[in-house]
C-alpha positions as CSV (number, residue, x, y, z in Angstrom):
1,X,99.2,80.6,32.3
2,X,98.9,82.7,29.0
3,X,100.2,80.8,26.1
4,X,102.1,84.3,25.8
5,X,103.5,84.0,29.3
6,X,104.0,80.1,28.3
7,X,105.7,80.7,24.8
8,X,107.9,83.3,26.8
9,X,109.1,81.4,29.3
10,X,110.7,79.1,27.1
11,X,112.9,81.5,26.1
12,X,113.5,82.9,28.9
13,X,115.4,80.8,30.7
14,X,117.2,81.7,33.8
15,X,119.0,77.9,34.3
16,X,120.8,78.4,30.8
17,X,120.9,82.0,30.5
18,X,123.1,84.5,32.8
19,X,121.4,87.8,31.8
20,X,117.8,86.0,31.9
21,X,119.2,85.1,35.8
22,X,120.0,88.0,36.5
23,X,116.6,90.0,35.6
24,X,114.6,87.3,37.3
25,X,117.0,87.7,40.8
26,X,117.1,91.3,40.4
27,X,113.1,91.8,39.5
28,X,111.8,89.4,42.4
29,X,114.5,91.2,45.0
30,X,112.5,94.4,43.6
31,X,109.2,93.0,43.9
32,X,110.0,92.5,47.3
33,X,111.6,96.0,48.4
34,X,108.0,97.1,46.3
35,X,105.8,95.4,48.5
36,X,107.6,97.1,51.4
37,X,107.7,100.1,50.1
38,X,104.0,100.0,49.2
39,X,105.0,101.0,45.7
40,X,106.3,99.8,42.6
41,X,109.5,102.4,42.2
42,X,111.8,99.7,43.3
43,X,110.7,97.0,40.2
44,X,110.4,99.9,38.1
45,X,113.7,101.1,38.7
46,X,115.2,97.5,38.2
47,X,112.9,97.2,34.6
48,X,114.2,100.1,33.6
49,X,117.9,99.5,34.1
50,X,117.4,96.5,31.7
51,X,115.2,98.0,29.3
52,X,118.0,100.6,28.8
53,X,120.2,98.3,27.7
54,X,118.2,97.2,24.6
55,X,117.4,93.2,25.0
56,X,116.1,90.9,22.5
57,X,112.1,91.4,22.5
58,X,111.4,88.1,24.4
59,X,113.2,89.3,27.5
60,X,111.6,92.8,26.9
61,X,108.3,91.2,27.3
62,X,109.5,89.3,30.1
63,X,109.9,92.3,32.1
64,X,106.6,93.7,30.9
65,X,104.5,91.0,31.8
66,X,106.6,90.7,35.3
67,X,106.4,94.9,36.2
68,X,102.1,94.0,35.1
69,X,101.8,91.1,37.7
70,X,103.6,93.4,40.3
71,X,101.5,96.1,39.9
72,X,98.4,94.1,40.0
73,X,99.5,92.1,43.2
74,X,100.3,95.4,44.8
75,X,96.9,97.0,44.1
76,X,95.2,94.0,45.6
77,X,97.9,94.8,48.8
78,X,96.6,97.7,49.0
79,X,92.9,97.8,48.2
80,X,92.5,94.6,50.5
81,X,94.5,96.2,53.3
82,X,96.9,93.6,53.6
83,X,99.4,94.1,56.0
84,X,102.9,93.2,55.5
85,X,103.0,91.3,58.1
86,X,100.4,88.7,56.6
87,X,103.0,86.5,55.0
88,X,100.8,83.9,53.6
89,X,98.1,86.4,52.2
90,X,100.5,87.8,50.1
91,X,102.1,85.0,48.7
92,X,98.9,83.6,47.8
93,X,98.8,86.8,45.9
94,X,102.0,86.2,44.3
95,X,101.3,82.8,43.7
96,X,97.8,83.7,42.2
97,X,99.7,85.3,40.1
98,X,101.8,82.6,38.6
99,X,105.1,84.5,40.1
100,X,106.4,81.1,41.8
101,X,109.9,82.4,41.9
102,X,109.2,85.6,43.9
103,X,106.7,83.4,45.8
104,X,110.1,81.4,46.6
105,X,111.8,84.7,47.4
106,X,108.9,86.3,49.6
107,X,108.7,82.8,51.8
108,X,112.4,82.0,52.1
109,X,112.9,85.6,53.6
110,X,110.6,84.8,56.3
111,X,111.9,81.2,56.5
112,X,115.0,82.4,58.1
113,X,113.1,83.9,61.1
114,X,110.5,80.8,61.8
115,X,111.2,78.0,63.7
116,X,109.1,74.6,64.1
117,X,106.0,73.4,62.0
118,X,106.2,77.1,60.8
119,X,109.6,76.6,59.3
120,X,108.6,73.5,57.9
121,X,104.9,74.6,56.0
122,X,107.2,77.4,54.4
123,X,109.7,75.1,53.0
124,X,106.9,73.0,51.3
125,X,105.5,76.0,49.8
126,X,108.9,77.2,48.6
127,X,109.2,73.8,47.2
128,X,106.1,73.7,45.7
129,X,107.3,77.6,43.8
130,X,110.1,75.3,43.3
131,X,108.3,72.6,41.2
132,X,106.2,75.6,39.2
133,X,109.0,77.0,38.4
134,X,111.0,74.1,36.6
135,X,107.9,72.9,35.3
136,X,106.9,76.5,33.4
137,X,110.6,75.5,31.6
138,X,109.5,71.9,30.3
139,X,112.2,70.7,33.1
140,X,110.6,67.4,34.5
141,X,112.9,65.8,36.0
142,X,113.9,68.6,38.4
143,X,110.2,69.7,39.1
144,X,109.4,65.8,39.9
145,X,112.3,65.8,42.9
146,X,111.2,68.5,44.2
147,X,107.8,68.3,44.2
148,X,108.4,65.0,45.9
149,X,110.1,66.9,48.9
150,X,107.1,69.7,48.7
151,X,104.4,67.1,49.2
152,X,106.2,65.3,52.2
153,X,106.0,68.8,54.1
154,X,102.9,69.4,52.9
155,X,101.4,66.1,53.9
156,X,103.1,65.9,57.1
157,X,102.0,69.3,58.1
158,X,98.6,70.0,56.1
159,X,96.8,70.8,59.6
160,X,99.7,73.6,60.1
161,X,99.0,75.1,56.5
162,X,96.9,78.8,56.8
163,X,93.5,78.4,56.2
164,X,93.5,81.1,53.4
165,X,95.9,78.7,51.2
166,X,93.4,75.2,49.2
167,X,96.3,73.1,50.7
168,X,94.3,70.0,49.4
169,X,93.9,71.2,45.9
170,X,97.9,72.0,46.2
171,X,98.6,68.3,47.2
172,X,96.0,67.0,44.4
173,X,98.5,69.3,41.9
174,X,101.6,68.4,42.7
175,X,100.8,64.4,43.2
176,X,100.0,64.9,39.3
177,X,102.9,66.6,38.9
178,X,100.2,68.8,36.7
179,X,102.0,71.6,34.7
180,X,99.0,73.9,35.0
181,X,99.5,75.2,38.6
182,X,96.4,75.6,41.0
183,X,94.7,78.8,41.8
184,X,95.8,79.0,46.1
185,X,93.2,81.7,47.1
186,X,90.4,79.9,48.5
187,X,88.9,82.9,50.1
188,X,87.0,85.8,48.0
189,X,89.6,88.3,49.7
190,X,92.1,87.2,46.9
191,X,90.3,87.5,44.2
C-alpha cells in the first residue's frame, strides 16, 4: 500500500464516518455492476455523484484512487479475457489491488449461491478482506477476531482453495496478523 493510499485511509474512515460509508458501499456496489457491465460508467457515475457535492480533499482522493484501481482491474478483465464467471480470478484481481472491501462484496455475492466446501473457502476469503480491511484503519482488535475465523476456513479447507490464489502465503499473513497484505496472484496471468 502507498503511504498516500495508507495516509488516506486514516481519514477515511467508513466505521466512524456516515458519508465515508456511504461512498465506500456505494463505489464497491459500482465496481461490481462495472465488472458486469464490462465498463466503468457505473463507478463513474457513482464518483461523480459525490464529487458534485464538493467533499473535503481527502475523501476527493479517496474516490480518485478507488475509480484508478477500478479501471486498472477492469483492463486486466478484459485484456486477460476473464470471464465473469471466473469468480476467484477476479477477486484476486481486486484483491491484488488492495480493494479488500469490494473483494468482500464480489465473494459474498457469490456466497449466497454456493453450498459446501465452496461456501466455506468463500467465507475465509471474505474474512480474510475482512481482516485487511480493519487493519488498513489501525483497528487491531477487530482485524485479530476475524482473522482468527479467516484462518480456521482457510486451514480447514486449503486443499479446496483455487489454485490461482498463494493460499499458503495467505495463511503465513494472517497468522502474523501482518498489516502489509500479501500479493494473491501466483500465476503470471494476474500480473
Amino acid at each position: 500500500m502507498t503511504d498516500l493510499h495508507s495516509h488516506l485511509l486514516k481519514k477515511f474512515d467508513p466505521f466512524e464516518n456516515r458519508l465515508c460509508r456511504n461512498i465506500r458501499n456505494d463505489l464497491s456496489e459500482s465496481l461490481i455492476k462495472s465488472i458486469h457491465a464490462g465498463n466503468t460508467g457505473p463507478s463513474r457515475t457513482a464518483a461523480g455523484k459525490y464529487a458534485s457535492e464538493d467533499p473535503e480533499p481527502f475523501i476527493n482522493d479517496y474516490i480518485d484512487i478507488r475509480v484508478t484501481c477500478y479501471e486498472s482491474v477492469l483492463h486486466h478483465i478484459q485484456s486477460k479475457g476473464i470471464r465473469i464467471d471466473e469468480t476467484y480470478r477476479i477477486a484476486v484481481l481486486l484483491w491484488d489491488q488492495e480493494l479488500f472491501f469490494e473483494v468482500h462484496e464480489w465473494l459474498e455475492e457469490k456466497w449466497h449461491t454456493a453450498n459446501g466446501v465452496e461456501k466455506k473457502v468463500m467465507q475465509a476469503l471474505i474474512r480474510a478482506a475482512g481482516t485487511y480491511v480493519h487493519l488498513s484503519l489501525g483497528r487491531l482488535d477487530s482485524a485479530k477476531k476475524i482473522a482468527q475465523k479467516a484462518l480456521a476456513g482457510l486451514v480447514e479447507h486449503k486443499a479446496s482453495v483455487p489454485v490461482d490464489i498463494d493460499v499458503e502465503r495467505l495463511i503465513e499473513k494472517l497468522q502474523a496478523l501482518d498489516p502489509i497484505p500479501p500479493q494473491l496472484g501466483s500465476g503470471t496471468h494476474f500480473q
